[in-house]
C-alpha positions as CSV (number, residue, x, y, z in Angstrom):
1,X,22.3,-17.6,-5.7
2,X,19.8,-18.6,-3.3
3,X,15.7,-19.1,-4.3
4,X,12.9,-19.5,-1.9
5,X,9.5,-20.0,-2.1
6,X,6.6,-20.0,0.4
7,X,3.1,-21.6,-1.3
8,X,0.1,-22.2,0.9
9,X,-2.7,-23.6,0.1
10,X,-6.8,-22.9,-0.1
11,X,-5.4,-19.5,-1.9
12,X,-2.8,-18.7,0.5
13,X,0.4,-17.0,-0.5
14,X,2.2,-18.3,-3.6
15,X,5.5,-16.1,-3.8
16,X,9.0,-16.2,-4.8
17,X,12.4,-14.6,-3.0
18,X,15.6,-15.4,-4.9
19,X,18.8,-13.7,-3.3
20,X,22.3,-13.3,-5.9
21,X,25.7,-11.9,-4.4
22,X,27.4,-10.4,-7.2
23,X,31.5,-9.3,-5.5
24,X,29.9,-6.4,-3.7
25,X,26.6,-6.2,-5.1
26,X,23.6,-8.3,-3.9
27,X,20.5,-8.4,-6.4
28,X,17.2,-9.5,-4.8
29,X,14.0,-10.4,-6.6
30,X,10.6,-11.0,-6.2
31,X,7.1,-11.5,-6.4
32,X,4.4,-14.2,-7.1
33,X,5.5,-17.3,-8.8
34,X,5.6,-17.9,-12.5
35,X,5.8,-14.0,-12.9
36,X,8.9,-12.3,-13.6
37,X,8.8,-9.6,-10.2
38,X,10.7,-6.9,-9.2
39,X,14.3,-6.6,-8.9
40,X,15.7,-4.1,-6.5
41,X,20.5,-4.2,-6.6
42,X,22.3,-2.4,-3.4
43,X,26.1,-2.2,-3.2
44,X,28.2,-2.7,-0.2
45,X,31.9,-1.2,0.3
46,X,33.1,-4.9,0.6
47,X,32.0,-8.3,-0.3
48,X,32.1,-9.7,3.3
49,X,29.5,-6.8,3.8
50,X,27.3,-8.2,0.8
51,X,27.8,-11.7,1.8
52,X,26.3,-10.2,5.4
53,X,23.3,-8.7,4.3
54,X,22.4,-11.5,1.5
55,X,22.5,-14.0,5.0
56,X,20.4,-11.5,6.7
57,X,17.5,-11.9,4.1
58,X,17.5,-15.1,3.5
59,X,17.1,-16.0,7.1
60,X,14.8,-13.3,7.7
61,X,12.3,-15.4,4.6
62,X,13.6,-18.9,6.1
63,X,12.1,-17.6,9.3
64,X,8.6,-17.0,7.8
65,X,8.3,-19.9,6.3
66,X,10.1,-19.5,2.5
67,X,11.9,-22.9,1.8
68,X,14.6,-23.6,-1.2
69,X,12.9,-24.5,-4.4
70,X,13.4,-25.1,-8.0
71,X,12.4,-22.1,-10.4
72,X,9.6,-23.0,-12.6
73,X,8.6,-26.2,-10.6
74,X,5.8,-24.3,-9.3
75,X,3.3,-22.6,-11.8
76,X,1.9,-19.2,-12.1
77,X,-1.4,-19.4,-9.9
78,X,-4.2,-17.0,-11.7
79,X,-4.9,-13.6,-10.5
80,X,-9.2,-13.6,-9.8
81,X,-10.4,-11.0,-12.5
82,X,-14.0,-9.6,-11.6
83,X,-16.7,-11.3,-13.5
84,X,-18.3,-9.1,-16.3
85,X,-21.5,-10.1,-16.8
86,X,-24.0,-7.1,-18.7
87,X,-27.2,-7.0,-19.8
88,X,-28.8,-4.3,-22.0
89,X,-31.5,-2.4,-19.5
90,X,-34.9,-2.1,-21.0
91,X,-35.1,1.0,-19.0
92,X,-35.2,4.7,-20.4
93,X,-31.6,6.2,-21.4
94,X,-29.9,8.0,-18.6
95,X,-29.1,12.0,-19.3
96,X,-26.0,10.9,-20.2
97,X,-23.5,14.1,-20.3
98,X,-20.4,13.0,-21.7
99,X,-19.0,9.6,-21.8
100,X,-14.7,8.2,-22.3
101,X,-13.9,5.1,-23.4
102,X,-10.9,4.1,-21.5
103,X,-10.2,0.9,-23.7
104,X,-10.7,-2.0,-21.0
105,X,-13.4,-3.3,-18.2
106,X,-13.3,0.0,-15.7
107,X,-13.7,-0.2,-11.5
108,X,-11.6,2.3,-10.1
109,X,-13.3,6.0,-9.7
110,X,-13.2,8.9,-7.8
111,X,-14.2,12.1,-8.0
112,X,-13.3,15.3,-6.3
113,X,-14.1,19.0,-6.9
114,X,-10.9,19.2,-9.3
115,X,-11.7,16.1,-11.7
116,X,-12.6,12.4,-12.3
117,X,-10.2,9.8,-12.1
118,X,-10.6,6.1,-14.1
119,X,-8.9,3.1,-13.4
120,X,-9.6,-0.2,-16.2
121,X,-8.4,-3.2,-16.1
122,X,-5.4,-2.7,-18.6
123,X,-3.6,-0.7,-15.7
124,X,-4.7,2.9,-17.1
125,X,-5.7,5.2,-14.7
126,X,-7.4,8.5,-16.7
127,X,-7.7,12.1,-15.3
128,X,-11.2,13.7,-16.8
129,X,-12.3,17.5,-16.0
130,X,-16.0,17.8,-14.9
131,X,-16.6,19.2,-18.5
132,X,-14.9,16.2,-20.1
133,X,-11.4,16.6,-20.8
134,X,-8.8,14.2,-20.3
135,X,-5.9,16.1,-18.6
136,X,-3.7,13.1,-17.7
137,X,-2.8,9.2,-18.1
138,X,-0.9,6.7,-15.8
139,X,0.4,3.3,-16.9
140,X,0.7,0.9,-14.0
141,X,1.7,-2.6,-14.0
142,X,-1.6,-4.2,-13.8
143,X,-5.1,-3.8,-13.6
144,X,-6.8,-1.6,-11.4
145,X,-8.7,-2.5,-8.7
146,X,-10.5,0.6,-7.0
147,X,-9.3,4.1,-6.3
148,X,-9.6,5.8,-3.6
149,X,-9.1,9.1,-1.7
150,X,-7.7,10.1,1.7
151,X,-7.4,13.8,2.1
152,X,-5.3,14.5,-0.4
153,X,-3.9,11.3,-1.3
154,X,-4.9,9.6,-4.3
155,X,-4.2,5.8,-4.4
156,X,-4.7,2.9,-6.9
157,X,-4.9,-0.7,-6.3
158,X,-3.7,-3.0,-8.5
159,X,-3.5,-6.8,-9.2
160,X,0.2,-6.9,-8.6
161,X,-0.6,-6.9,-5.0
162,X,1.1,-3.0,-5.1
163,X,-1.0,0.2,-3.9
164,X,0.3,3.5,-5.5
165,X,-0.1,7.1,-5.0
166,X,-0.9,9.2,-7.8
167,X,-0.6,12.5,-6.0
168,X,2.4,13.6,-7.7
169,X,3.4,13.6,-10.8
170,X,4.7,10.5,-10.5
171,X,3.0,6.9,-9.4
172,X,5.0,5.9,-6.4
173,X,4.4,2.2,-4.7
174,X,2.9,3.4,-1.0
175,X,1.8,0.2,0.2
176,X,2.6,-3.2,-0.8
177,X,0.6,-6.2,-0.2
178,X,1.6,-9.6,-0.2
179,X,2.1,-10.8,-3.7
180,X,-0.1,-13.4,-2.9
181,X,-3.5,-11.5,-1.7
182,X,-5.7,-11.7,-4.2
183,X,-7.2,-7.9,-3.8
184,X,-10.3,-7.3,-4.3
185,X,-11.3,-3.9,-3.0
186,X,-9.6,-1.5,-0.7
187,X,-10.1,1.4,1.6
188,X,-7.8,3.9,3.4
189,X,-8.4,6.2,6.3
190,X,-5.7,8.8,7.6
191,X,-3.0,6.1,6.4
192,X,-4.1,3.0,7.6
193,X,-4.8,0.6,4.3
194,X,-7.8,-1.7,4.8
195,X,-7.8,-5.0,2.3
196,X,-11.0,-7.1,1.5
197,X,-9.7,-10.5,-0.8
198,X,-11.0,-13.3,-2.3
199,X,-10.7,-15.6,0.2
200,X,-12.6,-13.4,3.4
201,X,-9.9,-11.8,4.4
202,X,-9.7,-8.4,6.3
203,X,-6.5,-6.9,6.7
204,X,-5.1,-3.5,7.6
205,X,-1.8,-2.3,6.9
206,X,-0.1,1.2,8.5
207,X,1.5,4.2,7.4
208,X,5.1,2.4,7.3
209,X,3.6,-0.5,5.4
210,X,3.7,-2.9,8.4
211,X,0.6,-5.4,8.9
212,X,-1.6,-4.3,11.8
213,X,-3.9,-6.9,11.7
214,X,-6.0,-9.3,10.3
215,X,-8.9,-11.8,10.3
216,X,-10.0,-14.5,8.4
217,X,-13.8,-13.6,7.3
218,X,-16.7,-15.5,7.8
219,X,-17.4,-15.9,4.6
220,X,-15.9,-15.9,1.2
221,X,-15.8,-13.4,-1.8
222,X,-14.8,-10.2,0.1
223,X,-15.8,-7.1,-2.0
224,X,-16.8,-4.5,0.3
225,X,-13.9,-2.6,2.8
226,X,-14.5,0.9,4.1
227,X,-12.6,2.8,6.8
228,X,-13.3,5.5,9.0
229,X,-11.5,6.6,12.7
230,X,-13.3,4.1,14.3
231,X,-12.7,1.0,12.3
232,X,-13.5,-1.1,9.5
233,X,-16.4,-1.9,8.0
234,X,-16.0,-5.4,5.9
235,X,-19.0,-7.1,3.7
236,X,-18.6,-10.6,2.2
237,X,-20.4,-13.9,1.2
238,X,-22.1,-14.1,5.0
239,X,-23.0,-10.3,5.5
240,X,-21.4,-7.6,7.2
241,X,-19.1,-7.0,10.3
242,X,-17.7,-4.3,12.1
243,X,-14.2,-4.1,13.4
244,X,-12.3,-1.5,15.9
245,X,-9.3,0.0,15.2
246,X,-7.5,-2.5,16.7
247,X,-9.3,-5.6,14.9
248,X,-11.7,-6.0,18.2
249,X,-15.0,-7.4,16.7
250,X,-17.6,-4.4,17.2
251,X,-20.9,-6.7,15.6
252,X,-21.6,-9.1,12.6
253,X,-24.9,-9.4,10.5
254,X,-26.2,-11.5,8.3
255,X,-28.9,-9.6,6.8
256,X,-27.3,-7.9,4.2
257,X,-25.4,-11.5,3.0
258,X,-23.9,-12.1,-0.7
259,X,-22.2,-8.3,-0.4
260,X,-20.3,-7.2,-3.6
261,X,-19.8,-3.7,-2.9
262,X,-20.4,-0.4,-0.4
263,X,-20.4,2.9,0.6
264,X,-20.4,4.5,3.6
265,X,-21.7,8.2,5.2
266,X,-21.2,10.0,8.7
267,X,-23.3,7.2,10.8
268,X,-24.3,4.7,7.9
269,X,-23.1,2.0,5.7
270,X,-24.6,1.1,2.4
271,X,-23.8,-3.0,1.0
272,X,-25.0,-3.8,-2.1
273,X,-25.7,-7.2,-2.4
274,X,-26.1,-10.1,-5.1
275,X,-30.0,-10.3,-3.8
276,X,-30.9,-7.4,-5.8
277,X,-30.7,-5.0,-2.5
278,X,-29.0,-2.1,-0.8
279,X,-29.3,-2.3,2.7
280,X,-28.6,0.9,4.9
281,X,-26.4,-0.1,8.3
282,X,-26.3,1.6,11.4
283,X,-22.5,2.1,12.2
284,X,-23.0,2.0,16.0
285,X,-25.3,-1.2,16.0
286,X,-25.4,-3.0,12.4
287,X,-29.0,-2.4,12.3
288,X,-30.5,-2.4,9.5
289,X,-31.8,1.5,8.8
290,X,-33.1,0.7,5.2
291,X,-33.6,-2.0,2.2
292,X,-33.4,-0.8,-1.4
293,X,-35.0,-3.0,-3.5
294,X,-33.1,-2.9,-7.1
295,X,-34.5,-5.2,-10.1
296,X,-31.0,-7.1,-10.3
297,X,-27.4,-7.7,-8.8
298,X,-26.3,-4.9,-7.2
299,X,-22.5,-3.9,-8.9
300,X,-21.9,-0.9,-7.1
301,X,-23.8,2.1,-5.2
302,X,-23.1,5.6,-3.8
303,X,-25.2,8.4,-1.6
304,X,-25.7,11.9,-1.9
305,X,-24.0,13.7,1.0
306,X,-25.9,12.8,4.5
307,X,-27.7,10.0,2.5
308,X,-30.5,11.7,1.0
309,X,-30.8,10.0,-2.0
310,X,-29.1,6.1,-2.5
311,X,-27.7,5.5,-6.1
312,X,-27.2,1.5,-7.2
313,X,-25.7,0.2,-10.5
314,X,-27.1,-3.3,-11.4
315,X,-25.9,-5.8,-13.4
316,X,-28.5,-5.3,-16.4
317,X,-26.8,-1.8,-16.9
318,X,-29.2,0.0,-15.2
319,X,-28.9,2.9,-12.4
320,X,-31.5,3.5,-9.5
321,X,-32.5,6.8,-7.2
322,X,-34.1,5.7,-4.0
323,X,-35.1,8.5,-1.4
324,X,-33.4,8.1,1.8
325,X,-36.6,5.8,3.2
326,X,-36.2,3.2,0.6
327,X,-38.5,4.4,-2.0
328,X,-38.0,4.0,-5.8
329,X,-37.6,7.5,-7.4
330,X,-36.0,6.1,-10.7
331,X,-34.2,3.7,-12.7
332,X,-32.8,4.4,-16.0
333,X,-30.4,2.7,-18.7
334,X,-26.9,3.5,-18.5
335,X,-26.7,3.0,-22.4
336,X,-22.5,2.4,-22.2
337,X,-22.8,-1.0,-19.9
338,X,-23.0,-1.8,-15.8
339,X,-21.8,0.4,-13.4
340,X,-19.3,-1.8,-11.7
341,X,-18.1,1.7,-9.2
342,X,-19.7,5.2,-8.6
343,X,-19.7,8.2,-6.9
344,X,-22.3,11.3,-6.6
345,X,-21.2,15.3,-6.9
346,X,-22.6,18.2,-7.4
347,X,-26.2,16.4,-9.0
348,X,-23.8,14.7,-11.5
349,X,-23.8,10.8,-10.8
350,X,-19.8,9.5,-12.2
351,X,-19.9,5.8,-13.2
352,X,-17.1,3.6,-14.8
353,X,-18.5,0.3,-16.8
354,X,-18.2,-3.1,-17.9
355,X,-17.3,-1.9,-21.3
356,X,-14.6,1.0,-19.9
357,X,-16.8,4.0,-19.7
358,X,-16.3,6.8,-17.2
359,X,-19.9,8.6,-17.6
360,X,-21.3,11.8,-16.4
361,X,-25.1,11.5,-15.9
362,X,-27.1,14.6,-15.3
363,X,-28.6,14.0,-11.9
364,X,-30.9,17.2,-11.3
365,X,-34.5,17.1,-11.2
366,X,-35.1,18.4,-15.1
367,X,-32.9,16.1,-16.8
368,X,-34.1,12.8,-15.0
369,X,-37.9,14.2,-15.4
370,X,-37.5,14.6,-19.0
371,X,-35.3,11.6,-19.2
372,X,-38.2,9.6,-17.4
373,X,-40.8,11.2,-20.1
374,X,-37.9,10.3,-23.4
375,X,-35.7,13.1,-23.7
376,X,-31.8,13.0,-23.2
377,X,-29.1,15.2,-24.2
378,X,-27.3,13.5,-27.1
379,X,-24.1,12.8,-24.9
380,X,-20.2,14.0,-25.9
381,X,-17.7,11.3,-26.6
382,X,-14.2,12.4,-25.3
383,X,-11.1,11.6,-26.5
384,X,-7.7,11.4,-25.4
385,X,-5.5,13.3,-27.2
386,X,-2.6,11.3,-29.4
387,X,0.2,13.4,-27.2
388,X,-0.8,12.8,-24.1
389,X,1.8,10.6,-22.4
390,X,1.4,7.9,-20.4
391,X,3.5,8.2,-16.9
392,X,4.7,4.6,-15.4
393,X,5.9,4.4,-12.1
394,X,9.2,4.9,-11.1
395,X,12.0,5.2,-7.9
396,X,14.2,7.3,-10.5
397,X,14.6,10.6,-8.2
398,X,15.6,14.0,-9.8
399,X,18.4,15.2,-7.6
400,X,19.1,18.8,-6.4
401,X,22.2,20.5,-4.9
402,X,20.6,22.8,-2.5
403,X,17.3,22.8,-0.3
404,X,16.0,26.0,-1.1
405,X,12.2,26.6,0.5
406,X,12.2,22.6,0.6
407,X,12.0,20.0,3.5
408,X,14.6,17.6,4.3
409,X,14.0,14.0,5.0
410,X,17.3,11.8,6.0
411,X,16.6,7.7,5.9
412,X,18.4,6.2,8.9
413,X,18.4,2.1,10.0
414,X,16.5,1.0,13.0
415,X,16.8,-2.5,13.5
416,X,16.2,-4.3,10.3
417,X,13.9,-1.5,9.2
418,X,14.7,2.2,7.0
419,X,12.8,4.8,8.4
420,X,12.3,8.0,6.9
421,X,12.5,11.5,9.5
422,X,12.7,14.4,9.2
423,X,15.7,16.8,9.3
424,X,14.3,20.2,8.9
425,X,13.9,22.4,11.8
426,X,10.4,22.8,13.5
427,X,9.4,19.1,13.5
428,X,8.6,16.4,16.0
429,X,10.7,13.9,16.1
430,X,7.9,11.3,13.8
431,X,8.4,9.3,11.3
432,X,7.4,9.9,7.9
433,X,4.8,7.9,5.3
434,X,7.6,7.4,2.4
435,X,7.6,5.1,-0.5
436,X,9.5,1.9,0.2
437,X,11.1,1.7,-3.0
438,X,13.4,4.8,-3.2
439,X,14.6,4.4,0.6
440,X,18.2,4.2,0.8
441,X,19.7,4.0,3.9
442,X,21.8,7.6,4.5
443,X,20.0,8.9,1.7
444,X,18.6,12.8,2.4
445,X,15.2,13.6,0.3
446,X,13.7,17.1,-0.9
447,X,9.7,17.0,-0.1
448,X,7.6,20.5,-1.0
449,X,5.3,19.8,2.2
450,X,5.1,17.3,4.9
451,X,1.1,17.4,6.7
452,X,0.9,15.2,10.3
453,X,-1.7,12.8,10.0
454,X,-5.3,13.0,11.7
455,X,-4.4,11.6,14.8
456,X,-0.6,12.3,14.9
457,X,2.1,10.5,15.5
458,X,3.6,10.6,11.8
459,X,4.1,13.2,8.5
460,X,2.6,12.5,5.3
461,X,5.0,13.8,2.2
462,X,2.6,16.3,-0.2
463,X,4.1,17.3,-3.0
464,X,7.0,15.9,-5.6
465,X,10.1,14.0,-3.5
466,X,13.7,14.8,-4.8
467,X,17.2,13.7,-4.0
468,X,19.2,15.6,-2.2
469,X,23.0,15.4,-2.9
């Protein structure tokens, strides 16, 4: 048995690799210290062969720094949990719609023209219908960070450093950050991760879960990532800066300093700042475009499609409507706690709160004019039914004899890395976006559809992944 660990500090990483050879099995685990991890056991046709590849990893972690250690010399060093601080609005009540309780502090949300997804800090993630129906439940390991969307991907980040995809019917890990980032938002655009962390960080990570690059902030506290095909967009402690594809700084401001959260449209970006504000950035310049004066800390904002109207959730459980120009339309309670994330469809405006509530709030002229003059529907609570499951991740594969309509995938070595391509007639020669935890090298895979990304170069799997004997 061999065990490493690598521990930085000022919040650097704080991990844990511990290698066993067992005849012709070698069991490796790992994660951040004072945490149990994950385990992952691959056999060999012969010890020498184990022995090998055990020598192989633990040089590869020697290499980056790891050094022998004692277990439980080292303690556990706390994952950051987002503050909840909530005050009652003395605002009119919202239209609220409907309203679920998921059971913990939401932040994760996203909604598409299928349903609403909620992520809480327990590690559920909850599927709601537009009407108010819970359809499905994950479990993952820990809480949820964000959600987010990238074509057709769905993907949760969690404070086990993992990123999963909830696009099939199974949470599979996609990406997997250093167990030592402390994440605290995340973005993703055409496969390329973007990751904002507690200590300034920016980092982006690629379809094959490899680093790309990264840069240490200028400030501290970094909430706000978004991605587009021209770069990144990161907000911290000191403001907001722009960065290429390739991590070239584009500009930096300072205007728009103390940023917790943001959004972004075609050619603007929205932070949402501890100073009470929203300020609307020019993509091309980091000019400002527009301030939106809110009555407290901003949690969280949104934009109507083309930025017609700018949504903010404060920290005294209130939500604002500003007109593209910066002026106040309204601002009314939320009645179920602060909107820590939200997103605007269809004149419904989706929020998930400090005290676990995914709400619908009626966003159309009538209901906010007669919400603004006292009258609100009185709002359905939904349930979740007893028999709904809750689905945990897993790199258990259902295996199949024949292809049938399918695609096949074959996972081959190259170098000290398993790549996934395809095998199927009719394809390039790319690789493909494939979760690291179920690749096994020789291994052939079943996949329903297989999309090339935006700029090509790669496949992206859609649909459920099976073994192929």
């Amino acid at each position: 048995m061999t065990y490493l660990e690598l521990s930085e500090d000022g919040g650097g990483s704080h991990k844990f690799y511990e290698v066993n050879v067992f005849g012709t099995e070698v069991t490796i685990t790992y994660g951040r210290i004072g945490e149990a991890g994950q385990t992952k056991v691959t056999a060999f046709l012969t010890e020498q062969k184990a022995k090998a590849a055990a020598d192989k990893k633990i040089g590869e972690k020697l290499r980056k720094g790891y050094q022998p250690a004692v277990r439980g010399m080292r303690q556990r060093r706390p994952v950051t949990r987002r503050a909840i601080v909530s005050t009652r609005s003395t605002a009119r009540q919202a239209p609220v719609l409907w309203r679920f309780a998921s059971g913990a502090a939401a932040f994760g949300v996203f909604v598409d023209e299928e349903r609403c997804w909620v992520g809480n800090q327990n590690g559920d993630v909850f599927t709601v219908t537009h009407s108010g129906t819970v359809t499905g439940r994950f479990r993952l390991p820990d809480g949820v960070k964000c959600i987010v969307a990238d074509d057709f991907w769905i993907y949760a980040g969690c404070d086990d450093g993992k990123v999963y995809d909830l696009s099939g019917k199974v949470p599979r890990v996609a990406y997997e950050i250093s167990a030592d980032v402390d994440i605290y938002w995340l973005d993703i655009h055409d496969g390329v991760l973007g990751v904002s962390d507690r200590a300034g960080r920016i980092t982006t990570i690629d379809y094959e879960d490899e680093l790309q690059w990264s840069r240490g902030g200028r400030g501290e506290s970094a909430w706000m990532v978004r991605c587009d095909s021209d770069g990144v967009y990161h907000g911290h402690s000191h403001g907001v800066d722009r960065y290429a594809a390739d991590g070239t700084p584009i500009w930096q401001t300072t205007v728009a300093n103390n940023v917790l959260f943001g959004w972004q449209e075609e050619r603007s970006v929205y932070a949402g700042t501890g100073r009470r504000t929203v300020h609307r950035l020019a993509k091309a310049d980091g000019r400002v475009e527009a301030v939106y004066q809110c009555d407290a800390a901003v949690y969280s904002c949104a934009s109507s499609p083309g930025g017609r109207y700018v949504f903010a959730g404060d920290s005294h459980s209130s939500v604002y409507c500003f007109a593209e120009s910066g002026e106040r339309l309204w601002k009314l309670a939320t009645g179920c706690g602060s909107a820590f994330s939200m997103q605007f469809l269809d004149d419904r405006l989706y929020i998930v709160t400090t005290d676990g509530s995914l709400a619908c709030i009626d966003a159309g002229e009538a209901a906010i004019a007669a919400a603004c003059a006292g009258t609100v529907p009185t709002p359905v609570d939904v349930k979740v039914a007893a028999s709904l499951a809750a689905v945990e991740p897993s790199a258990v594969l259902e295996t199949v004899a024949h292809p049938g309509d399918g695609i096949v995938l074959e996972c081959v070595r190259e170098g000290d890395r398993l790549r996934v391509r395809v095998s199927s007639a009719g394809y390039e020669g790319w690789n493909v976006q494939f979760p690291r935890d179920i690749r096994e090298e020789g291994a052939r895979y079943l996949v329903e559809g297989l999309r090339p990304s935006g700029r090509g170069g790669f496949y992206r799997v859609s649909g459920e992944i099976r073994r192929l004997r």
